[in-house]
C-alpha positions as CSV (number, residue, x, y, z in Angstrom):
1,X,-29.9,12.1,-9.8
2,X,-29.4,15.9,-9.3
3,X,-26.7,15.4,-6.8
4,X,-24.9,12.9,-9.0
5,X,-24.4,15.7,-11.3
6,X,-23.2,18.0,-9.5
7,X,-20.6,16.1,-7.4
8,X,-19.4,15.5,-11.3
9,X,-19.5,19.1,-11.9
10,X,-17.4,19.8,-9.0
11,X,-14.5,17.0,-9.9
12,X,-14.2,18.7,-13.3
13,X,-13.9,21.8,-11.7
14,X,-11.1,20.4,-9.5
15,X,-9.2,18.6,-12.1
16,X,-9.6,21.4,-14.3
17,X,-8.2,23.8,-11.8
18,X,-5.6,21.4,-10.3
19,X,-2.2,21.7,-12.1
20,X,-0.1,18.5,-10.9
21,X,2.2,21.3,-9.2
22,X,1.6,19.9,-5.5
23,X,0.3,16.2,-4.3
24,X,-3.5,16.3,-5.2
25,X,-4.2,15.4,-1.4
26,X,-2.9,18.9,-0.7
27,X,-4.6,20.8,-3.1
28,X,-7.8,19.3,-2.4
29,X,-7.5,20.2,1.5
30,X,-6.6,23.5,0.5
31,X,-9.5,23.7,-2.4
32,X,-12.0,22.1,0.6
33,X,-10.8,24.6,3.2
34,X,-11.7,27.4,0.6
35,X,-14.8,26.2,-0.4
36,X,-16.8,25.3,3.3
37,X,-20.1,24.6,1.4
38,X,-19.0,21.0,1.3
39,X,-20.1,18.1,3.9
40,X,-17.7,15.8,4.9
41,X,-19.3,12.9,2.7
42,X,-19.1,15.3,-0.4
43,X,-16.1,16.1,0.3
44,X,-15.1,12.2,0.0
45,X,-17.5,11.1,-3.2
46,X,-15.7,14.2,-5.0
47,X,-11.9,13.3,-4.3
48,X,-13.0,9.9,-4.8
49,X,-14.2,10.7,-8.9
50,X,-10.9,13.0,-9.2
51,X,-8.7,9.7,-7.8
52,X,-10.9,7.8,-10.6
53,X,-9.9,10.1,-13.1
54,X,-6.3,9.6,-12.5
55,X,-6.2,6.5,-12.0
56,X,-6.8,6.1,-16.2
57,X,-3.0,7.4,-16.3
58,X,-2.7,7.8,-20.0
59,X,-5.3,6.3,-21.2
60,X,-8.1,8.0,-23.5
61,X,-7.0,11.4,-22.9
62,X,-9.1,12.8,-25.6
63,X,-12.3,12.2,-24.3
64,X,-14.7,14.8,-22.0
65,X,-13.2,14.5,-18.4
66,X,-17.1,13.8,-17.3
67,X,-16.6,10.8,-19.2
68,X,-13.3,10.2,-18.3
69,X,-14.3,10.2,-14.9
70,X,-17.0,7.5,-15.3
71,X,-15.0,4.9,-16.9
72,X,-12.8,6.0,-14.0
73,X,-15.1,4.9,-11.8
74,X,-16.3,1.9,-13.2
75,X,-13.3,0.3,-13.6
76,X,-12.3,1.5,-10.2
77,X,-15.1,-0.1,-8.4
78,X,-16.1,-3.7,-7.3
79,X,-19.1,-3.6,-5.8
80,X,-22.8,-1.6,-6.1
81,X,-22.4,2.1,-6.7
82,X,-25.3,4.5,-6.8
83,X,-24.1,6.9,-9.1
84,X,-23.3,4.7,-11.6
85,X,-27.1,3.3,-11.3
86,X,-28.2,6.1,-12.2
87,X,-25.8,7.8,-15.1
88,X,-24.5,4.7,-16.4
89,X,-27.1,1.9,-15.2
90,X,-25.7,-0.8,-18.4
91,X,-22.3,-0.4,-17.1
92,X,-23.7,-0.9,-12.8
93,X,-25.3,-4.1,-14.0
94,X,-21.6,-5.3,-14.7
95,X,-19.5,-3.8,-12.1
96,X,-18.2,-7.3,-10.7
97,X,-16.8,-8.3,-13.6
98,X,-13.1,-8.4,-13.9
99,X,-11.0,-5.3,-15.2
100,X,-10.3,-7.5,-18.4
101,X,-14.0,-7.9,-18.6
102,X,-15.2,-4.6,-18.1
103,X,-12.6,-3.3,-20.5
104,X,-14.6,-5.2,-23.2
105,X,-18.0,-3.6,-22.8
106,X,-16.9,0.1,-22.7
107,X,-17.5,1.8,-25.2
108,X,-14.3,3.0,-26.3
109,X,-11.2,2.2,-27.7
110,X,-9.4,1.6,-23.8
111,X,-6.9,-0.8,-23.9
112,X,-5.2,-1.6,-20.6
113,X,-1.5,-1.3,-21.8
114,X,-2.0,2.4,-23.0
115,X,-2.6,2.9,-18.9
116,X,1.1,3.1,-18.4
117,X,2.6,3.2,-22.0
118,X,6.4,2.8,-21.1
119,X,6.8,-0.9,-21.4
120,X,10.0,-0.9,-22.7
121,X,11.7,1.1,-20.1
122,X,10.1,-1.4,-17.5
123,X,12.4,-3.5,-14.7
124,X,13.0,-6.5,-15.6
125,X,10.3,-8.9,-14.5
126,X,7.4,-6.8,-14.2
127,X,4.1,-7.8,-15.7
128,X,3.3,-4.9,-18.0
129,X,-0.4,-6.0,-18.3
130,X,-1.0,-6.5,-14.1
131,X,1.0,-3.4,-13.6
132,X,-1.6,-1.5,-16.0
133,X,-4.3,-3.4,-13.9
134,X,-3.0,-2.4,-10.0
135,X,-3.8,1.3,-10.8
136,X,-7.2,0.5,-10.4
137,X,-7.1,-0.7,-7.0
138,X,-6.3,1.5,-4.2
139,X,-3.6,0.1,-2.4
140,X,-3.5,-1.3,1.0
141,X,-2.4,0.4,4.4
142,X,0.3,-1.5,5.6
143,X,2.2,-1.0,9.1
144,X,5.0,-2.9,10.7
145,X,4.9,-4.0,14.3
146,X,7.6,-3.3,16.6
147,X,9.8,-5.8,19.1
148,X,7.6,-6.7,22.3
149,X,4.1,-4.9,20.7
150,X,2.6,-7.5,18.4
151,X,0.1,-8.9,20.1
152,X,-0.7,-5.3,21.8
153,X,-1.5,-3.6,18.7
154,X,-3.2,-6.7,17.2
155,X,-5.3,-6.5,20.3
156,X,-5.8,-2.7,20.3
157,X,-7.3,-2.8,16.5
158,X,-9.5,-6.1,17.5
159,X,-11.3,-3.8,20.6
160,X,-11.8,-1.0,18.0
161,X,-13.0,-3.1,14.9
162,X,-10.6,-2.5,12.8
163,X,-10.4,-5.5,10.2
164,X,-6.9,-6.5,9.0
165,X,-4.5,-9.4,7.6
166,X,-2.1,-10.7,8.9
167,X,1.0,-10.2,6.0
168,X,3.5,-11.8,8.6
169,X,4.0,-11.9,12.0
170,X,5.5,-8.2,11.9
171,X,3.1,-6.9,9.1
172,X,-0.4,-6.2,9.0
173,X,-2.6,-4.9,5.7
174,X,-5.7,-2.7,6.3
175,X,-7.9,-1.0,4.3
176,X,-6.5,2.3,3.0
177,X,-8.7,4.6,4.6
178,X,-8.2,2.9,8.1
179,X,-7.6,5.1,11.1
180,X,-5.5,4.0,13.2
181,X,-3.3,6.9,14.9
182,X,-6.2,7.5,17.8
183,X,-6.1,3.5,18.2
184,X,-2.3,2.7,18.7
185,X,1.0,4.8,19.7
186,X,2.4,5.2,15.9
187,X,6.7,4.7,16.1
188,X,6.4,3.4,19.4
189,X,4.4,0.7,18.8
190,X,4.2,0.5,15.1
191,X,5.2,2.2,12.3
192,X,3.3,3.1,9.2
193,X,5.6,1.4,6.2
194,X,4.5,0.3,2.5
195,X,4.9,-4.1,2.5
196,X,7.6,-3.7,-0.3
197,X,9.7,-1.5,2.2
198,X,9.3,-4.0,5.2
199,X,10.3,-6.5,2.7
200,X,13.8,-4.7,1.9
201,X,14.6,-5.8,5.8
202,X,15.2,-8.9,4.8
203,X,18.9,-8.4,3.1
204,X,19.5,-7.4,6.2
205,X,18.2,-9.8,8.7
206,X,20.1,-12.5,6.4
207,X,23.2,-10.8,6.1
208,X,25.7,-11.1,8.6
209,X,28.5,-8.4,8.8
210,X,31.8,-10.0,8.2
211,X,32.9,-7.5,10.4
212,X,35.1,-7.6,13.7
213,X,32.9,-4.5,15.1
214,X,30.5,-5.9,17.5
215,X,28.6,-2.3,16.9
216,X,28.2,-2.2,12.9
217,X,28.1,1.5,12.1
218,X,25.5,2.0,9.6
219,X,24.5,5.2,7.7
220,X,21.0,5.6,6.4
221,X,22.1,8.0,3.8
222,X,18.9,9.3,2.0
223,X,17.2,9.1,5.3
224,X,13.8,10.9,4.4
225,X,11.6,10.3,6.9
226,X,13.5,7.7,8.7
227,X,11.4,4.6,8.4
228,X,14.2,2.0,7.3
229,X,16.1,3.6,10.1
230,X,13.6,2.4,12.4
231,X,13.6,-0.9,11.0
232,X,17.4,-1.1,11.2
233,X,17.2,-0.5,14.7
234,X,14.7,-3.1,15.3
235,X,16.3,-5.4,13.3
236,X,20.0,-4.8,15.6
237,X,19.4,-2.4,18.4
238,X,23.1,-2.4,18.8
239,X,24.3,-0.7,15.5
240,X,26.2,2.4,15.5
241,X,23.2,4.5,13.2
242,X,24.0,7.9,11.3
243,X,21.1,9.1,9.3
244,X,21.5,12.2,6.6
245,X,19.2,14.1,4.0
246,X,19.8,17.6,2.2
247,X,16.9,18.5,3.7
248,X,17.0,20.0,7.7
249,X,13.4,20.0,8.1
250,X,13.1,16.3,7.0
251,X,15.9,15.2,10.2
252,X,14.0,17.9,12.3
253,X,10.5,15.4,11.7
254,X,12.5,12.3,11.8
255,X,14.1,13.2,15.3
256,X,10.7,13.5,16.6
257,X,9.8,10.2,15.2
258,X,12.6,8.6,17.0
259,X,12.0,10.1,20.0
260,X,8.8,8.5,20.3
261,X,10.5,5.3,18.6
262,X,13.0,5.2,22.1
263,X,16.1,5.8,19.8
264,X,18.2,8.3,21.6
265,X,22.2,7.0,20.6
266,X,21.8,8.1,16.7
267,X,23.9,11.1,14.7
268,X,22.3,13.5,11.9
269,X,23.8,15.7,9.5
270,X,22.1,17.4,6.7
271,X,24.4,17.1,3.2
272,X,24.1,16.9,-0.2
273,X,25.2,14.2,-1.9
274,X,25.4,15.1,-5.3
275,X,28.3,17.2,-4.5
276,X,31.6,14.9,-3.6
277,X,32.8,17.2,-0.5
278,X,30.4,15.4,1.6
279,X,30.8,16.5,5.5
280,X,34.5,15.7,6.9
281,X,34.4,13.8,9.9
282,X,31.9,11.2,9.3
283,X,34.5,8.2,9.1
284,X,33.6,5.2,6.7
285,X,31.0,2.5,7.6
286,X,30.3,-1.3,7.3
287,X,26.4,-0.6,5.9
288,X,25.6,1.9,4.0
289,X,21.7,1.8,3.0
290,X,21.0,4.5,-0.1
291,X,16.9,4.6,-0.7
292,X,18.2,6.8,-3.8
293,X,15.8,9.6,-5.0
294,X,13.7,8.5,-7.9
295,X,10.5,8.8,-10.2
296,X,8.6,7.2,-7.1
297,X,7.0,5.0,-9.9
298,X,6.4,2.2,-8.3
299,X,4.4,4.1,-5.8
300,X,2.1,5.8,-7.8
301,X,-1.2,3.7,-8.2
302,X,-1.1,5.6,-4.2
303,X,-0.6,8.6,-5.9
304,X,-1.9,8.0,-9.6
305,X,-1.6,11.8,-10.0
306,X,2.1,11.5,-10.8
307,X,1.4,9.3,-13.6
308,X,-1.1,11.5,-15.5
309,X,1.5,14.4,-15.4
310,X,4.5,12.1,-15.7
311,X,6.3,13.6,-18.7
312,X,9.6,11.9,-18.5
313,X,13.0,13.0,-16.6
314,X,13.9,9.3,-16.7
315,X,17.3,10.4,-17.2
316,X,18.1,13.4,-14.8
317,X,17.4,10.8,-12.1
318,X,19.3,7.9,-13.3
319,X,22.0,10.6,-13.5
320,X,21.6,11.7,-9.9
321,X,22.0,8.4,-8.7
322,X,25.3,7.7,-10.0
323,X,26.3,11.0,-8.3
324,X,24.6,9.4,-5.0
325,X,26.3,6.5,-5.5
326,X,29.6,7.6,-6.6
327,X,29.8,9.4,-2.9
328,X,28.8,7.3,-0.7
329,X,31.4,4.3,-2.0
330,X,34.3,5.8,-0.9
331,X,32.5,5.8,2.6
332,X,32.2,2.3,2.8
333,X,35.0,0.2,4.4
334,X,36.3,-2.8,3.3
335,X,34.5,-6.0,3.8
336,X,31.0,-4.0,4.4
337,X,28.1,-3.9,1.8
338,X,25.9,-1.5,0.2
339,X,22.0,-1.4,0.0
340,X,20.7,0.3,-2.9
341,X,17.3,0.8,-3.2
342,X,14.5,2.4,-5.3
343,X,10.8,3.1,-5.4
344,X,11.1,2.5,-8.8
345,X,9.9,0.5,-12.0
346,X,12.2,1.9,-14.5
347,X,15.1,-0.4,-15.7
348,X,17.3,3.2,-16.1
349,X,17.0,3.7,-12.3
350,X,17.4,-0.3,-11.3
351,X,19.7,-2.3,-13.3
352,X,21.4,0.5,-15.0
353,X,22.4,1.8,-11.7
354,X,23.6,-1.6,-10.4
355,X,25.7,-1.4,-13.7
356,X,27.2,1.7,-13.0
357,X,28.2,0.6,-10.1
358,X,29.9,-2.7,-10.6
359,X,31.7,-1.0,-13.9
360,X,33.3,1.8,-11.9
361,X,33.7,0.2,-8.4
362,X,34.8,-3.2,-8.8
363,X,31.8,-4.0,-5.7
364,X,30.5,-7.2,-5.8
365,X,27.0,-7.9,-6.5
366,X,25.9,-10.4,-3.4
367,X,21.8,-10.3,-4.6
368,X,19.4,-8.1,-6.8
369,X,15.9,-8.4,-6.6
370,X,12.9,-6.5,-7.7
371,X,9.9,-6.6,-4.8
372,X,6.4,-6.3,-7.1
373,X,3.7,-5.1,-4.9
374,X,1.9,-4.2,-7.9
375,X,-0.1,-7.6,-7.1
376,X,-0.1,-7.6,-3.3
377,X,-1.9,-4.3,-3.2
378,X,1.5,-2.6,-2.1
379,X,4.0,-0.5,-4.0
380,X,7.1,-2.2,-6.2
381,X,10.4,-1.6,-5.0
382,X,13.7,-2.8,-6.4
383,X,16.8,-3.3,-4.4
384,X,20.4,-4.5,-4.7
385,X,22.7,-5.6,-2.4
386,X,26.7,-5.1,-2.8
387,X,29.8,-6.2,-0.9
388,X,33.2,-4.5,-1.1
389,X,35.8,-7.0,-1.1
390,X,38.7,-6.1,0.3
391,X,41.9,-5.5,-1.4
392,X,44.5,-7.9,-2.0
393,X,47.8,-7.4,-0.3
């Protein structure tokens, strides 16, 4: 019971020490790389109860962190878990129960909804109560199969054990802590992208460009690190791609990625695009995909972190989308469509943008659609598609 104790002494030391002022997988690398007196398996049960703690979001805040942690855990876990035999063995004798079920016999005043307490500013369509629910399960690892190596990789993670699901004939789900890179050639063979994002693919697989341009030039604005580039690729090797971020180190990683992805015929710039004197020279285009910055919220039962030291800032972003958006119209031709897209659950960043933008640009509003991974172990996305129509003579 001894060691039980002390790998709970050591989480409160973390949490207590961790400020929310880098991703919590960073710190506790660096904190592990400082601290050598910590086996590998320690290492894992610890960052485990600190991921348990989190995952609570806003609820019962008040309450000792050791004890935050173990209704952390409980809730967390599905199956048999030793140290809840031992510190909490009434709660063990219940661990299968449903999260609606365990939520009864705690012995506290949890209520699921106080989880994620900003139902109001929620997407249309979301299910507050599941939503509160997905952030205690660990998502999925999902990863998207390239042209001509499905049945290789399939193949490749059968030899090696690996378990999986087939999602679709392009998608796979695996359990989060999978490891895969020493198994299969990541980019070149698959790519490492959330089901939600794969699932953004399909406005444009069932779109066709009303476009005389046998080449469609398409800019990836807010490329990041390229994944829906890759996926516009495979979707129409023959596009004419431009990808952009304000950031040089970010196109510096994603030429790397395409390199081992086989894309060579691509052009980069880094620019800002909150500022309206966006690079000269880069022409108009007949897509333009903008995976605008945001809270991230839908992603966060990945990184449940963010939600305990979410403190608002709803509004700075929505506002730094219109000035995205606002930009990037003027660089789309006539005839050709816009992608907008979010990782996020917050109406302000999702249907007020799409507002904003059929207010003040006259574009016309071809399909909207919110992507809730929140029950498919995956994050929640939202996307809208526009057209702009051309202009009467």
């Amino acid at each position: 019971m001894g060691r039980f104790y002390s790998y709970l002494d050591s989480a409160v030391q973390i949490l207590s020490a961790y400020k929310g002022e880098e991703p919590f997988a960073s710190f506790l690398k660096k904190y592990f790389g400082r601290n050598k007196k910590y086996g590998s398996k320690d290492r894992k049960r610890i960052a485990h109860l600190c991921y348990c703690y989190f995952r609570l979001g806003k609820a019962l805040l008040n309450i000792p962190v050791e004890e935050r942690i173990l209704t952390g855990l409980f809730l967390c876990s599905d199956s048999q878990n030793e140290m809840l035999e031992q510190l909490k063995p009434e709660w063990s004798e219940k661990i299968e129960l449903p999260i609606r079920g365990k939520l009864l016999i705690i012995n506290s005043s949890l209520l699921i909804d106080q989880v994620f307490p900003f139902k109001e500013q929620l997407s249309n369509g979301i299910d507050h109560e599941k939503f509160c629910e997905s952030f205690f399960i660990q998502p999925d690892l999902f990863i998207r199969l390239r042209p001509e190596y499905e049945n290789l990789v399939k193949r490749k993670l059968l030899d090696q054990g690996i378990n999986f699901f087939e999602v679709t004939s392009t998608c796979l789900s695996l359990p989060n802590a999978s490891r895969i890179e020493n198994i299969i050639e990541l980019d070149k063979e698959a790519v490492v992208q959330d089901l939600s994002s794969q699932e953004t693919g399909n406005f444009l697989k069932n779109f066709k460009f009303e476009t005389s341009n046998l080449k469609p030039k398409v800019w990836d604005c807010c490329a990041a690190s390229g994944g829906k580039s890759l996926m516009l690729h495979d979707i129409d090797p023959d596009i004419e791609l431009t990808v952009s971020d304000i950031r040089q180190s970010i196109l510096s990683n994603l030429k790397k990625r395409f390199a081992k992805a086989g894309i060579k015929n691509y052009k980069s710039f880094v620019t800002d695009l909150t500022q309206s004197n966006l690079t000269s020279g880069i022409g108009t285009f007949d897509f333009i995909v903008c995976d605008a910055p945001c809270t991230g919220s839908g992603t966060w039962s990945r990184t449940p972190e963010q939600l305990y030291f979410f403190q608002g800032g709803i509004e700075q972003y929505s506002l730094l989308q219109k000035k995205i958006v606002s930009n990037i119209i003027p660089r789309l031709k006539e005839g050709g469509c816009l992608l907008y897209i979010t990782c996020s659950v917050f109406k302000e960043e999702n249907e007020a943008v799409v507002d904003f933008i059929k207010d003040n640009f006259g574009l016309q509003l071809i399909k909207m659609e919110l992507l809730r991974g929140y029950d498919k172990k995956a994050d929640t996305m939202f996307t809208a598609l526009f057209k702009k129509n051309s202009q009467p003579d």
